[in-house]
C-alpha positions in Angstrom: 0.0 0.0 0.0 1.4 3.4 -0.8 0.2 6.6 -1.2 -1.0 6.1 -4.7 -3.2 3.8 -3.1 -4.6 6.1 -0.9 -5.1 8.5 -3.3 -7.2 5.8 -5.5 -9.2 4.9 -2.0 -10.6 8.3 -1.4 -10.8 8.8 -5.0 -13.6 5.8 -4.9 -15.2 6.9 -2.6 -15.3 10.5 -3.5 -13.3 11.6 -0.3 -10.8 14.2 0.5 -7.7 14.0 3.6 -10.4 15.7 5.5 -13.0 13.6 6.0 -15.2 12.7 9.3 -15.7 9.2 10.7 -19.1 10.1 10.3 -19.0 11.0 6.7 -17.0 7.8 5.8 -19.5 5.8 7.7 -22.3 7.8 5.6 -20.4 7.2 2.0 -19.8 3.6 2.8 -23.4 2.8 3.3 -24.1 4.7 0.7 -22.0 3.1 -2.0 -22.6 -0.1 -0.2 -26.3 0.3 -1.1 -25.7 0.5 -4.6 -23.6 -1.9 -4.9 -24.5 -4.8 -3.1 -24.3 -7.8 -4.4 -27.6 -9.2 -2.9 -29.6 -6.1 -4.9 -28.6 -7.3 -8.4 -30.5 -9.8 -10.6 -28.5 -10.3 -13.2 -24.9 -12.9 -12.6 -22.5 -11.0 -14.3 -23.2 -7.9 -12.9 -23.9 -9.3 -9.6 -20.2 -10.4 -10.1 -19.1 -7.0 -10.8 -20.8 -6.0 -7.9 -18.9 -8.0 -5.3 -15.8 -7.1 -6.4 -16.9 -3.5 -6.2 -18.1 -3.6 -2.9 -14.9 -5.5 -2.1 -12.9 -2.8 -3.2 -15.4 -0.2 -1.2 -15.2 -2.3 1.9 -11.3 -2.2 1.6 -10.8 1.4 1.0 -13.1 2.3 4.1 -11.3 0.2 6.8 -8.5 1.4 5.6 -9.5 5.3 5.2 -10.9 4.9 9.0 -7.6 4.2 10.1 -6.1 6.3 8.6 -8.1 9.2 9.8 -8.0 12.4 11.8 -10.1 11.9 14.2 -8.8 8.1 14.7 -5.5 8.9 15.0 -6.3 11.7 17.5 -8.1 9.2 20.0 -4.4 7.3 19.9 -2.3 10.0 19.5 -1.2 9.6 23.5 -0.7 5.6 23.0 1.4 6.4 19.7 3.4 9.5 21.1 3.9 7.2 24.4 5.2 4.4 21.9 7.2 6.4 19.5 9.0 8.4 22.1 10.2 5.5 24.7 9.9 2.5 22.9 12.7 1.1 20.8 12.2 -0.7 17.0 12.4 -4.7 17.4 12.2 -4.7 13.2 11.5 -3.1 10.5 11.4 -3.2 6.6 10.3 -1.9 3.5 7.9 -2.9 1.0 6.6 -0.3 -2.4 7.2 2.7 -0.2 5.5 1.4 3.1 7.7 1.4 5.9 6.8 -1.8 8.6 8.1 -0.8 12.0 7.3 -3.8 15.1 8.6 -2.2 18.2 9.8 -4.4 21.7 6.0 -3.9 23.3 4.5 -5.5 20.3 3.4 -2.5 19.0 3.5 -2.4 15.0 2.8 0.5 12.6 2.6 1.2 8.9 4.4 4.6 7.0 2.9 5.5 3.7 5.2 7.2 1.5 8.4 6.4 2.6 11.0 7.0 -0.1 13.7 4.5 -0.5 16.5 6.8 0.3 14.8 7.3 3.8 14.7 3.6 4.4 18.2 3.2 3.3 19.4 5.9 5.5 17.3 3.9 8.2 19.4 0.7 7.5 22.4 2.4 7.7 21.8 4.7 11.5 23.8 4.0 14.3 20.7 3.9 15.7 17.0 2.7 13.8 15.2 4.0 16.9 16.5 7.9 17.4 16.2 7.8 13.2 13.1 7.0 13.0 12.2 9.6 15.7 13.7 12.4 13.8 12.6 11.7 10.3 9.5 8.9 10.2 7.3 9.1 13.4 5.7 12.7 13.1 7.0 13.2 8.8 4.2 10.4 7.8 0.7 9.2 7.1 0.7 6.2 9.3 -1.8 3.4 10.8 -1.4 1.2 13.8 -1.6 -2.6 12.6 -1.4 -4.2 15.9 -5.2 -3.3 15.9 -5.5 -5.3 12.4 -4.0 -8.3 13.5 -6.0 -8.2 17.0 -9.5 -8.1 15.6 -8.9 -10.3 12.6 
């Protein structure tokens, strides 16, 4: 997932940056509406229809946790986590940065350009880098949430 990604999330469901809980949670029923598969007679479109709503489904998870107002309820958790906690791992996949720290914790960093990550590779310390140039530079979800609930 990168930020092109993002971009094409909001971008279906006719989102900006800005966007409330509550006026994701109103688009997604909305869109889910009219594209359910359930609602559609015909097979092949009922087809197209599930992948649609797939694709809906999958753009609002991941827009809620992406979120203002999401990330300002952990905002104290993250700051707590990001400040005093040191990286266990970390690595890099299409310009999303993976960081597990030693509590458990795990996070996600959208946008990370590979000259960041290799400067990351190559700090004395991983930690006190990413403190400086990754914590408060990037769009950025908690995934220890993700793999609780699935």
């Amino acid at each position: 997932m990168n930020t092109k990604k993002i971009i094409e999330y909001r971008t279906l469901l006719g989102v900006t940056k800005t966007a409330t809980l509550k006026e994701l949670k109103t688009i997604y029923r909305n869109c889910m509406k009219d594209m359910h598969p359930d609602a559609i007679s015909e097979d092949a479109e009922r087809e197209l229809a599930e992948e649609k709503s797939k694709e809906i489904i999958a753009a609002y998870h991941f827009l809620v946790s992406i979120a203002p107002e999401t990330l300002d309820k952990d905002r104290t958790e993250y700051t707590r986590i990001s400040t005093s906690t040191n990286i266990a791992d970390f690595y890099y996949e299409k310009g999303v940065l993976y960081i597990t720290f030693l509590d458990g914790s795990a996070f996600e960093y959208f946008g990370v350009l590979r000259p960041i990550y290799i400067k990351m590779v190559n700090a004395e310390s991983p930690s006190r880098f990413a403190r400086r140039h990754i914590y408060n530079e990037y769009i950025y979800r908690s995934t220890s949430k993700l793999v609780a609930t699935e």
